[in-house]
N, C-alpha and C positions, 0 to 999 in steps of 0.2 A: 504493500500500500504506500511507504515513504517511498518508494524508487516510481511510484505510478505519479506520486504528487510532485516527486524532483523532476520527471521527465515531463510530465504535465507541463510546470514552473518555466523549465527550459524552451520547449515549446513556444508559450507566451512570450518570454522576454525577447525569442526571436523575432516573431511575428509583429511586436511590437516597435522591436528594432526598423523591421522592412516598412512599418506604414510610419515611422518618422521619417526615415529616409526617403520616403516616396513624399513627403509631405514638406521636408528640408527643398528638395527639388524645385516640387510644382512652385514652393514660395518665389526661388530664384529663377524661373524658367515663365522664356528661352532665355541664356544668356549670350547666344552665341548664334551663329547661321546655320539655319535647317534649309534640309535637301528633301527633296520631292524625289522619289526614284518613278519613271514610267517608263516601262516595258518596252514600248516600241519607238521605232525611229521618231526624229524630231521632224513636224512639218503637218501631219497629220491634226485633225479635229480634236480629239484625246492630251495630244501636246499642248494645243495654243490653249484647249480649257484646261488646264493641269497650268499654265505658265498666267494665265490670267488670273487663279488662283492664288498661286504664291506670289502675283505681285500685289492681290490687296492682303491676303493673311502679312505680307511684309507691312504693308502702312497700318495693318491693328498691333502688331507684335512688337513692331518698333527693331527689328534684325532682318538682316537678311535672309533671303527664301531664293532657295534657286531649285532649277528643273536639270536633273539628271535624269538620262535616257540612257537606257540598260538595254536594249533591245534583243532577241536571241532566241531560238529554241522554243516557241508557242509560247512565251512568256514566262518560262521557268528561271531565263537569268535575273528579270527583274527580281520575280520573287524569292531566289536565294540570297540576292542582296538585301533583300527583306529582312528576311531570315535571321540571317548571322549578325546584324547591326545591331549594338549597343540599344539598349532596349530604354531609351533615356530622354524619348520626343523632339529627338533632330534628327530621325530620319523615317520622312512618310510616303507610302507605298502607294500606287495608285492600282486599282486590281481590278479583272472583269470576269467573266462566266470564264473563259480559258484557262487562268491561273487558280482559280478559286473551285469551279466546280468539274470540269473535263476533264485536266490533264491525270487529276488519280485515277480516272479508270482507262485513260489513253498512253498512260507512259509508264513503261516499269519503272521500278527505283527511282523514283519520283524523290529526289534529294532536301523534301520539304513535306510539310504538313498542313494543309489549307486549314483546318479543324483545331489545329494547337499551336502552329507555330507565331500565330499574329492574333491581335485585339484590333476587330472593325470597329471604328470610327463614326462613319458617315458612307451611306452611298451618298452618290454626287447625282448622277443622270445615266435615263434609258436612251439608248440611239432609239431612234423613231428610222426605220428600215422603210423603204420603197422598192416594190415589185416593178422593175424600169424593164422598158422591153427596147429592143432598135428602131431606129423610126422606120425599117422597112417590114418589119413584125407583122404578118398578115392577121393580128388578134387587136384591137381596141379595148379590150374587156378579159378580166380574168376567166371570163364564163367562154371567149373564145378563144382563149388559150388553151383552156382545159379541152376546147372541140380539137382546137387543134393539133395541140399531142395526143388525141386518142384516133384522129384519122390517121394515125400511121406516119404523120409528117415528121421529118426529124427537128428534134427542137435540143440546142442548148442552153444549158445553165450554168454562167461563171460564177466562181467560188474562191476565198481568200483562202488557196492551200489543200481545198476538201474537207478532212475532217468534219471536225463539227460544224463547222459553215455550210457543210454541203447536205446537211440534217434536213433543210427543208425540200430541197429536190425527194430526197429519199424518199422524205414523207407524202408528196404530192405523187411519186408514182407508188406507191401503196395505195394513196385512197384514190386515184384518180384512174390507175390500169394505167398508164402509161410507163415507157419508156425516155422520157427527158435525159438527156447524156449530162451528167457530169465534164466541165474543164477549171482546172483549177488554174489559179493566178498566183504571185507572191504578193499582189498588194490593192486595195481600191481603186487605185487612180490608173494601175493597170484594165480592172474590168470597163473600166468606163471607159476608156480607148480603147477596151475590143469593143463596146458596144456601140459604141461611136464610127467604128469602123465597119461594123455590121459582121465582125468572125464568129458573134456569140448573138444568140436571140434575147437572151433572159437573163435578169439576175438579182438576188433579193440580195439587199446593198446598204448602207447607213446612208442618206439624204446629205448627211452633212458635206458627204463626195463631189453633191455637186450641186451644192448650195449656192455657188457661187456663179452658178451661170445656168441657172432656172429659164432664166429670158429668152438666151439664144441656144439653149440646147434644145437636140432635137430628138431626145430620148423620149422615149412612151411613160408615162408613169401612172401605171394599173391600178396599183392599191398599197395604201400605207399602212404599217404596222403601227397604230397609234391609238389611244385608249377615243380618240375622236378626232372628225375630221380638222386639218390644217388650216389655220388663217392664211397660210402663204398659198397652198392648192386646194381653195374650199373644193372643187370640183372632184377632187379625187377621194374615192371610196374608201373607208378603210379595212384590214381583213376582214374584221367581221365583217361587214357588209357587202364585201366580193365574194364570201362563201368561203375565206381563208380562216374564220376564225378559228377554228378546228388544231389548228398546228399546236402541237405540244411544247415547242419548242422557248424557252425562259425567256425573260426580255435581256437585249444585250448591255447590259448595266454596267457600270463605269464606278468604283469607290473606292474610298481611304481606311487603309488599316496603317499600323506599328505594331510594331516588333511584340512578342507576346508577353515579355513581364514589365510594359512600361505604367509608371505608376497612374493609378485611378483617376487621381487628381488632374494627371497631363493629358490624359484620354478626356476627360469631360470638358477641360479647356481648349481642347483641339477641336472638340465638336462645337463646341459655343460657336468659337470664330467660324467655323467653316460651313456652320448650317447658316448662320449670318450673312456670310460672302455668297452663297450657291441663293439664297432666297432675296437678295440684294438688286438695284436696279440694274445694276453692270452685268452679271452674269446673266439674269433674267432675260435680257435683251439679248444677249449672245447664243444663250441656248436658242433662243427662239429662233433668229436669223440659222442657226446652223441642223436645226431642227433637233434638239434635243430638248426632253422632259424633265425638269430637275425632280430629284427626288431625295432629298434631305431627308434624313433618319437618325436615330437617336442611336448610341452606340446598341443598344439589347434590338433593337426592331433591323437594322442592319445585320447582327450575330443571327438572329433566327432566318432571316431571309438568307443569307448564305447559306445555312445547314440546308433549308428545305429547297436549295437551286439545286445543290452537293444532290440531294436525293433523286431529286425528279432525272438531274443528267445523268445521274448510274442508270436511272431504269429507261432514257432515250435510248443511251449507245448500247444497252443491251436490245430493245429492241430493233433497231434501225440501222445501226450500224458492225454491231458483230455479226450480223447474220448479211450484209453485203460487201 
C-alpha cells in the first residue's frame, strides 16, 4: 500500500511537473519564428492559402510565420517533418484526406501515425471540386455523360496520380456500367492543359485550378461538388443535383495539426488565432474567389472528423480500389 501511495505520489509530481511546463511555455509563447510545413510544391491554391495564413497569424502573434514546403511521396515527407518536430508550437502542419486518412491503408511502413503522432488544431477548408469536361465533350449535362459512357463511347478521366483521386471514376463505372479509362497526371494544372487540349474528356478537379480564368476558359463545367450552388456559376448544378450525390467519397479538406505532445494551452491558442484568421474578411474573400468552403473547427470537432474520414477511406479503398 506505501509503495502504491509512493508511486501514486510520483506519478502526480510528474504530471504536475509537464502541465507547469506546458503552462511556463504557452505564458512565453511564441517567442521566436514558427514555420508552417505544407506538403506540396509552392504555387498551388493550398500554398498561397497556407502563406496568406501565416502572414496574418504573423501581425496577431507579433513573430515571424513563414511557409515551408516539404513536398514528396503522396504527402508522407511533409508529415514526417511533422512528426519528429519538437512538439513546442513552432512548427504547424498543414494536412488533407492523403496524409491523414489514405496513405495507412495505401502505403506499407507508413513511417508515421495519423491517429497518434499529431494534435488537430483547426480544419481550414473543403476544395469545392468541379466535374469540367472539354469544350468538344459531346455531353452538356452529367445525365449525358453518363449516356454517353454507356453507348460504348470511349470516354477519359484525368486524375492527380490515380490512387485515391481516381476513386470517383471507379465509383461512376460501378454504378453507372461503364467503362470510363482512367489517365493519370502529376499535377492540376497538368489536367487542365490536357483538357484544354482536348487529350482527356473528363475530370473531377478542385475549381481553384482554374479560378483564374472562368471568363475565357473554354472548359464544360457539369457539376460542383459543393454543399450549394456557387455565386461565381449560379448556373451550375451541384452533385447532388446532377444525380452525383451518391459518391462516397470524403470532402477534400485542407487542416492544421502539431506535433502530438504540444502543450494544451499552445493548441487552444493556435486555434483562437486561426479560426479568427480563416472566418476573417481577408480569407473569407479569398476562399470564395478560389472556391473554397472554410471550415473552422475547434481542436475535439477537427480530432473526431479525422478519425471518422481515417474510417470511411479504409472501407473506400477496400471497396473500390483493392479489388481494381
Amino acid at each position: 500500500m506505501r509503495q502504491f501511495r509512493t508511486l501514486t505520489a510520483a506519478a502526480l509530481s510528474i504530471l504536475g511537473t509537464v502541465l507547469l511546463t506546458g503552462l511556463a511555455a504557452a505564458q512565453t509563447y511564441p517567442s521566436r519564428a514558427i514555420r508552417i510545413v505544407v506538403p506540396i510544391s509552392a504555387g498551388s491554391v493550398t500554398d498561397v492559402a497556407a502563406r496568406l495564413t501565416a502572414q496574418e497569424l504573423s501581425d496577431r502573434l507579433g513573430v515571424n510565420v513563414v511557409v515551408e514546403n516539404r513536398p514528396g511521396t503522396n504527402m508522407v515527407v511533409g508529415a514526417v517533418e511533422c512528426a519528429k518536430s519538437d512538439p513546442d508550437g513552432y512548427t504547424l502542419c498543414i494536412v488533407s484526406p492523403d496524409s491523414m486518412s489514405y496513405n495507412p491503408f495505401l502505403l506499407p511502413n507508413l513511417p508515421y501515425d495519423p491517429g497518434k503522432d499529431f494534435r488537430p488544431v483547426t480544419n481550414m477548408y473543403n476544395v469545392i471540386e468541379g466535374l469540367l469536361g472539354k469544350q468538344s465533350l459531346a455531353a452538356r449535362s452529367v445525365a449525358e455523360l453518363q449516356k454517353l459512357a454507356s453507348s460504348g463511347s470511349s470516354v477519359t478521366m484525368g486524375s492527380v496520380g490515380g490512387g485515391t483521386s481516381d476513386l470517383f471514376r471507379l465509383w461512376l463505372n460501378d454504378v453507372w456500367k461503364t467503362n470510363i479509362v482512367g489517365v493519370p497526371f502529376k499535377g492540376g494544372s497538368e489536367i487542365i492543359g490536357a483538357l484544354l487540349a482536348g487529350t482527356i474528356d473528363v475530370s473531377k478537379i478542385g475549381m481553384g485550378n482554374v479560378a483564374g480564368q472562368l471568363e475565357e476558359s473554354k472548359l464544360k463545367v457539369l457539376a460542383l461538388r459543393s454543399s450549394q450552388r456557387n455565386e461565381l456559376l449560379p448556373n451550375v448544378p451541384t452533385f447532388a443535383e446532377a444525380g452525383l450525390g451518391g459518391f462516397p467519397g470524403g470532402p477534400i479538406f485542407w487542416g492544421v495539426v502539431v506535433p502530438r505532445a504540444t502543450p494544451d494551452p499552445i493548441v487552444e491558442r493556435l486555434n483562437t488565432e486561426l479560426v479568427q484568421i480563416l472566418r476573417g474578411p481577408k480569407f473569407t474573400d479569398f476562399a470564395r474567389k478560389q472556391f473554397l468552403e472554410v471550415q473552422a473547427s475547434s481542436p475535439e470537432q477537427f480530432a473526431t472528423f479525422l478519425k471518422d474520414d481515417r474510417e470511411h477511406a479504409g472501407a473506400l479503398i477496400k471497396t473500390y480500389m483493392k479489388s481494381n
